[in-house]
C-alpha positions in Angstrom: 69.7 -53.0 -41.8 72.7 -52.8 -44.1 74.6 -55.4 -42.2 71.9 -57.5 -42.2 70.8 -56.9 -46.4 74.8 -57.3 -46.7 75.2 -61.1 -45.1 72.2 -62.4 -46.9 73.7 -61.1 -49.9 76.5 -62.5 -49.4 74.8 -65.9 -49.3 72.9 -66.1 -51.9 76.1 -64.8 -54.4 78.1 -67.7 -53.2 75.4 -70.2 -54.7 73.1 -70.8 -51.6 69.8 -71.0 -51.5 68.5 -70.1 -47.8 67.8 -66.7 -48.7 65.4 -66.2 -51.8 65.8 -63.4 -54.1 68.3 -61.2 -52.4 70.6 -60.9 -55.1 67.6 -58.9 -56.7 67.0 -57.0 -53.4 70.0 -55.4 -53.4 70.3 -54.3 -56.8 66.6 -52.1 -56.3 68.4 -51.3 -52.9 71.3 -49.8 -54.5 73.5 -49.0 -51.4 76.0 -45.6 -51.3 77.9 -47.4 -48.2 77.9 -51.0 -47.0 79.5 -52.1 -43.5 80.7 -55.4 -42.9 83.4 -57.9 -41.0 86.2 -59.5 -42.4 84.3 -62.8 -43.1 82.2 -60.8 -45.4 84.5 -58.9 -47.1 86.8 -62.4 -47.7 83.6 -63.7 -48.9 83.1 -61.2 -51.1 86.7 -61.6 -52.2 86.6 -65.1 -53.0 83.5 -65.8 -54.5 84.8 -63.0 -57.5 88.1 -64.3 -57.6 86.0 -68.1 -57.9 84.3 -66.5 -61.0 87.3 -65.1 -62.9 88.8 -68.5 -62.3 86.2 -69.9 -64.4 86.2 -67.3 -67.1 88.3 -67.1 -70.8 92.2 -66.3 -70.3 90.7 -62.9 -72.4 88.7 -62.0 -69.5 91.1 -62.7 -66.9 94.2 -61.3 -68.6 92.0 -58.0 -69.4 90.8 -57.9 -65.5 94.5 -58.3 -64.0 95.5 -55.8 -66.4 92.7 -53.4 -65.3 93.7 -53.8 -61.4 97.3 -53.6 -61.9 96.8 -50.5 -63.7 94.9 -48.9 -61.1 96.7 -50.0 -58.5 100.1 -48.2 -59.8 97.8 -45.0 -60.3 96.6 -45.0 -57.5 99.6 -45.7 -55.5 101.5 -42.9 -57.4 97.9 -40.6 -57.0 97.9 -40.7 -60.3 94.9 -39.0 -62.1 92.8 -41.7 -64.5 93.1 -44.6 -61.8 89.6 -45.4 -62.5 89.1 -45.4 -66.4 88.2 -48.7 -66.9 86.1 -49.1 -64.0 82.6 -48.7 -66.6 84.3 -51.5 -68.7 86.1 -54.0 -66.6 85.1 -53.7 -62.8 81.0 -53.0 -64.6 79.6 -56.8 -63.7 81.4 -56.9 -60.1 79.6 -53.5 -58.9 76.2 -53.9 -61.1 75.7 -56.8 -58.5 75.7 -53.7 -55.1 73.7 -51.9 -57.2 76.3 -50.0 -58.9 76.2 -47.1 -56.8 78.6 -48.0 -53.9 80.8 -44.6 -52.7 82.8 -46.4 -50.1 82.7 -49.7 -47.9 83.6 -50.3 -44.3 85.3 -52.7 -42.2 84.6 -53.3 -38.1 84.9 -56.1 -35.6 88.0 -56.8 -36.2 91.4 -56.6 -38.6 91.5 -57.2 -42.1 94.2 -58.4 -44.4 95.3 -55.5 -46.4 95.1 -57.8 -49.8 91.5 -58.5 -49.0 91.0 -54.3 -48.4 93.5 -53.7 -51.4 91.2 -55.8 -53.5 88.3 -54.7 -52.8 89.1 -51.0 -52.9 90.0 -51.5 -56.1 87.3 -53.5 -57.7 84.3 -52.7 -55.6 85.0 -49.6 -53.7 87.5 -47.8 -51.2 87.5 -49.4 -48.0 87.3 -47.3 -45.2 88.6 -49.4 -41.5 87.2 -48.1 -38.2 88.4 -49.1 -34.9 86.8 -48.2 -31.2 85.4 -50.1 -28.4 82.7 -50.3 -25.9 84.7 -48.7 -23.2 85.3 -45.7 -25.8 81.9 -44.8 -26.9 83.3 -46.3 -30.4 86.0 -44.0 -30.7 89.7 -44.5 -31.4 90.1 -44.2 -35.1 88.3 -43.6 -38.2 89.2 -44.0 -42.0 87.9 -40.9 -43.7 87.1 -40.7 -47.5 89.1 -37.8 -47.7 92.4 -38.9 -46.3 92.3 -42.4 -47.4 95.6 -44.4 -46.2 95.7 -48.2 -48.1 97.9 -49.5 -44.8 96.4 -48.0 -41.9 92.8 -47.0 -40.1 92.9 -43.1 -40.5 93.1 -40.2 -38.0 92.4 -40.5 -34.5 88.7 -39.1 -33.4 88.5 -35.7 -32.0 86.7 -36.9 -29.3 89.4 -38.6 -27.7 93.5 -38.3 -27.1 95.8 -41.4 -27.9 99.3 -42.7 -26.9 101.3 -45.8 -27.6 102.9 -47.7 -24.5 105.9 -49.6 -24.9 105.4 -53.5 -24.1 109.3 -54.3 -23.8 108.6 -58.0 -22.9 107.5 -58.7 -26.4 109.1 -56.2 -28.4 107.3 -53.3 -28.9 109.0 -50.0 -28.2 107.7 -46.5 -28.4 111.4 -46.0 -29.1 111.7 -47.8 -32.3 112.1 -46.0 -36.0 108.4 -47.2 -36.2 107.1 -46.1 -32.9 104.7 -49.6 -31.7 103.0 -49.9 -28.3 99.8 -50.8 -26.6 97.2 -48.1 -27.5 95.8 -46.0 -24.7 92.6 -43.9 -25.3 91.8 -41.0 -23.1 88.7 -38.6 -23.4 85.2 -37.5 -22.4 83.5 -41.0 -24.0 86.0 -42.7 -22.1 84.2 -45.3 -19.2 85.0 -44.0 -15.5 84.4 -47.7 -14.5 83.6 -51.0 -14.8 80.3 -51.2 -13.1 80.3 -53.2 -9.9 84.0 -54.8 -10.7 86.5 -52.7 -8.6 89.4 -55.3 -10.0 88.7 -54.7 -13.9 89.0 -51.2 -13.1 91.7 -50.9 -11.9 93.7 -53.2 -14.3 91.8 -51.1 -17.6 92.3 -47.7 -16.1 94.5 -45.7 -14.7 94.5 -43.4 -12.2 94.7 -40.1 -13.8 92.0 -41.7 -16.3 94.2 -43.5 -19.2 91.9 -46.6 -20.4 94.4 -49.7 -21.7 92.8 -50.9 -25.2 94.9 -54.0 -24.7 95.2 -53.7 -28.8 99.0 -53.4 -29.9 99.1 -50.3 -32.6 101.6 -47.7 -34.5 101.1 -44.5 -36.1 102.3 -44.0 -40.3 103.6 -41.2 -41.4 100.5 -39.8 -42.3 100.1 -39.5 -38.2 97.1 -42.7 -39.0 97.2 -45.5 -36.8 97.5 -49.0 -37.6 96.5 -51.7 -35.2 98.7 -54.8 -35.0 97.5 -57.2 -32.5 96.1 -57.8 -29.2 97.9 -58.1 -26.2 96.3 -61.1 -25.0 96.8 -63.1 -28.4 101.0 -62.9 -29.0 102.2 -66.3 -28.2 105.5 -67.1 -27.5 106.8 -70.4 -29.3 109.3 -72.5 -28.6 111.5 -70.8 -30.2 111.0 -67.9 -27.6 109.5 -65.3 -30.5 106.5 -63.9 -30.5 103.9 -64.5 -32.7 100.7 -62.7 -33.4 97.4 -64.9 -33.8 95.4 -61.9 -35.1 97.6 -60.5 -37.8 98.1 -64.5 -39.2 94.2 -65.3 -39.3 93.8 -62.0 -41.1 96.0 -63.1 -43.9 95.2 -66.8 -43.7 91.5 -65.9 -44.1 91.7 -64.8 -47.9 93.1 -68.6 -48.7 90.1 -69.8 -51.0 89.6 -73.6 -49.8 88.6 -71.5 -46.7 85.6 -69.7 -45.2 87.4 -69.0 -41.1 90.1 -70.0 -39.6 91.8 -69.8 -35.8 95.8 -69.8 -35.6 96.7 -71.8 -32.7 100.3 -71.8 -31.3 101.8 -72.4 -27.9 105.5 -72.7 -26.3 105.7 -76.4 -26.8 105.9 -75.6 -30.7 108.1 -73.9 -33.1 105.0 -72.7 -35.4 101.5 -72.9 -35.3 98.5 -74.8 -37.1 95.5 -73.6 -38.2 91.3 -74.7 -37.4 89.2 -74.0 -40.4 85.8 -74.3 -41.8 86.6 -75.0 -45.4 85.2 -73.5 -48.1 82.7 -76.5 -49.1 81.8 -75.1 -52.8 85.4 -74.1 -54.0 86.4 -77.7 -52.2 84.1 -79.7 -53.9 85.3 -79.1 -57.6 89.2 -78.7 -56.2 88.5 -82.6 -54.8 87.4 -83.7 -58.1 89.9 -86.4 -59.3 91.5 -87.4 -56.1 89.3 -89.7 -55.5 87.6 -88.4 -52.4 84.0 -89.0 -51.1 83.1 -85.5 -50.6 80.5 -86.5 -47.7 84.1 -87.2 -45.8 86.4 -84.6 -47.5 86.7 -83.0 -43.7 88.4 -86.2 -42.3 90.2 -87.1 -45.8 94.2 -86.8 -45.3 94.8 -85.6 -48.6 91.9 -83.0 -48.9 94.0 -81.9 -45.7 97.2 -81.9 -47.4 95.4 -79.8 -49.9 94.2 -77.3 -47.7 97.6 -76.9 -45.7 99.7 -76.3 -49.1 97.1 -73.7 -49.7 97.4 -71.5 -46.2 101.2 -72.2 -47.1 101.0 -70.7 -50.5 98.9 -67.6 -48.6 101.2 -67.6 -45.5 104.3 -67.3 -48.1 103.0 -64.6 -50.5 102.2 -62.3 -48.6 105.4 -62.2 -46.6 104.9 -64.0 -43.3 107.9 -65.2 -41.6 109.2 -69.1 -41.4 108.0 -69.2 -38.2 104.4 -67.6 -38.6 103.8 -70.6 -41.4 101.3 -73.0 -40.8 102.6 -76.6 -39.9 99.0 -78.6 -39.4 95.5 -78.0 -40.3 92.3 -78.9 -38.2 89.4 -79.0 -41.2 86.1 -78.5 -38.8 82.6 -80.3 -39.6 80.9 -77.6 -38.2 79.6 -73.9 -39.4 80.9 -71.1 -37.8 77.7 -69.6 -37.1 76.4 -67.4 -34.0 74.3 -69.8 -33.0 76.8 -72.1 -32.8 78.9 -70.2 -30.4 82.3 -70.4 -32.6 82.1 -67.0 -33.4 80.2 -63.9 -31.7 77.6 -61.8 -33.2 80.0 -59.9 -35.0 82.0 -63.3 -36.1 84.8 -62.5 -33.6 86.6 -65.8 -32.9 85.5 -67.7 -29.4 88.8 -68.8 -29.0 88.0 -70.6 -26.0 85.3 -72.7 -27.6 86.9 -73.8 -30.7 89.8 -75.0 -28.5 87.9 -76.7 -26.6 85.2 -77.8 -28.8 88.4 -79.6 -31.5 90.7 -80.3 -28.2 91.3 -83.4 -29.4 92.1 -82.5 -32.9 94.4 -80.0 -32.0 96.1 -82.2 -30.1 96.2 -85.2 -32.3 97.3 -82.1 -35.3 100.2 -80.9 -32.9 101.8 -84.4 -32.3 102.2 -84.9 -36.1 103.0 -81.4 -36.9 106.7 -81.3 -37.8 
């Protein structure tokens, strides 16, 4: 029910009118904890970020100040990191309610900017990571031992190890232990039923399940998932880049809402398919002379857009390599119902790809 109270929230705060009257639901709610996915949380990002934009250098200089302030507190635990939370950070969390404890994250990664923001403005950000195969266990962020950069501890439930992957780097051996992460425990699945072959490539034989997820442990003994196995590509370069870790930075770009980082061996960096951020688009557009009803096929609203995943991709540290090149701007929503995304808005690589084949394509060729 959260989840659900949460999305149409989100809708409705952005400007958009399919869901009446939620904004009002949720302040009689008045949640403790809210769960969501990256997409929401980005949401949630951008459309306060949108707002301040719009308001008096006053108000923005007074709100940076605020979260710069609380940021060095609470980095240096720091008692009085949230003094001017009743005066600055008031209207962001009046519109939850005002009684949010803590937030969570699932489905997937999330860019620690996004969490970092968020944590600071709306409430701390707790990350939980498990599977189906592992009853949901693996990791979980707890409000007592909150870590900025990482999950949390490991469950009880279950025992975890890395596994070196030397073919791409990752070494158990390294002065930051990395490796594929393998659960083991009573939650653990025996097998897959009626599929002898997945079995035997997820499990092993004295009961080890392979996450396929690429992770490292801080020094707080918290793990930290990197990537999936499956989505490091090597370019032509022959290094390794990882698709997951990209989108989860590229997402907080605001001319976008999603985005998928494709790259392959026959290029030296990848491009990015997104749906765009129509609302933030629309007044960004305004004096280039662009019919907004074709902004997705318009070369400079794409020029636009690639400058601003550039601008992301650079300040937040990504390597030359892991920068954007070419943008795909999609026509489409990224919607379950569509079949772009799951139910969870995880990425169906598979169907984007094939769905914008031919932009891809066409984006590749001119990408430098």
């Amino acid at each position: 029910m959260v989840m659900g109270v949460m999305q149409q929230y989100i809708v409705c705060l952005l400007g958009q009118s399919s869901v009446k009257n939620c904004a009002g639901d949720m302040r009689e709610f008045r949640p403790t904890v809210m769960v969501g996915v990256p997409q929401i949380w980005e949401t949630v990002k951008k459309g306060v970020v949108a707002k301040l934009d719009t308001s008096s250098p006053v108000v923005k200089a007074l709100f940076w100040s605020a979260f710069n302030f609380k940021t060095f507190m609470s980095k240096n635990k720091l008692p009085g990191a949230g003094i001017f939370d009743g005066i600055v950070f008031r209207q962001v969390r009046e519109l939850t309610g005002g009684r949010l404890r803590f937030t969570m994250n699932g489905a997937s990664g999330i860019s620690d900017g996004t969490r970092h923001f968020l944590s600071m403005v709306l409430a701390p950000m707790l990350v939980g990571y498990g599977l189906t195969e592992t009853c949901a266990n693996g990791a979980s962020g707890c409000p007592l031992e909150y870590s900025p950069n990482a999950i949390g501890p490991v469950t009880a439930a279950v025992d975890v190890k890395l596994v070196s992957i030397p073919d791409v780097g990752y070494s158990t051996d390294a002065e930051v232990p990395q490796g594929e992460i393998w659960l083991k425990g009573v939650p653990i699945i025996r097998e897959y039923y009626d599929n002898p072959e997945e079995t035997k490539k997820a499990l092993t034989h004295d009961g080890w399940f392979k996450s396929g997820d690429i992770g490292e442990f801080d020094g707080n003994g918290h793990l930290r998932v990197i990537d999936r196995v499956k989505n490091l590509v090597k370019t032509q370069g022959g290094e390794y880049i990882a698709l997951e870790k990209l989108e989860s930075v590229y997402r907080g770009t605001q001319t976008i809402t999603n985005v998928m980082v494709h790259a392959d061996s026959g290029h030296s960096r990848p491009i990015a398919v997104i749906m765009p951020n129509e609302t933030v688009l629309v007044e960004k557009i305004k004096g280039l002379g662009v019919d907004e009803h074709n902004m997705h096929y318009n070369p400079k609203v794409r020029s636009l857009i690639l400058k601003d995943l550039q601008s992301t991709g650079k300040r937040s540290g990504l390597a030359g390599m892991e920068i954007v090149s070419g943008v795909v701007i999609t026509d489409e929503k990224w919607t379950p119902p569509s079949g772009l995304v799951t139910a969870t808005h995880k990425l169906n690589r598979n169907v984007i790809r094939e769905k914008f084949k031919k932009e891809i394509d066409e984006c590749l060729k001119n990408s430098p």
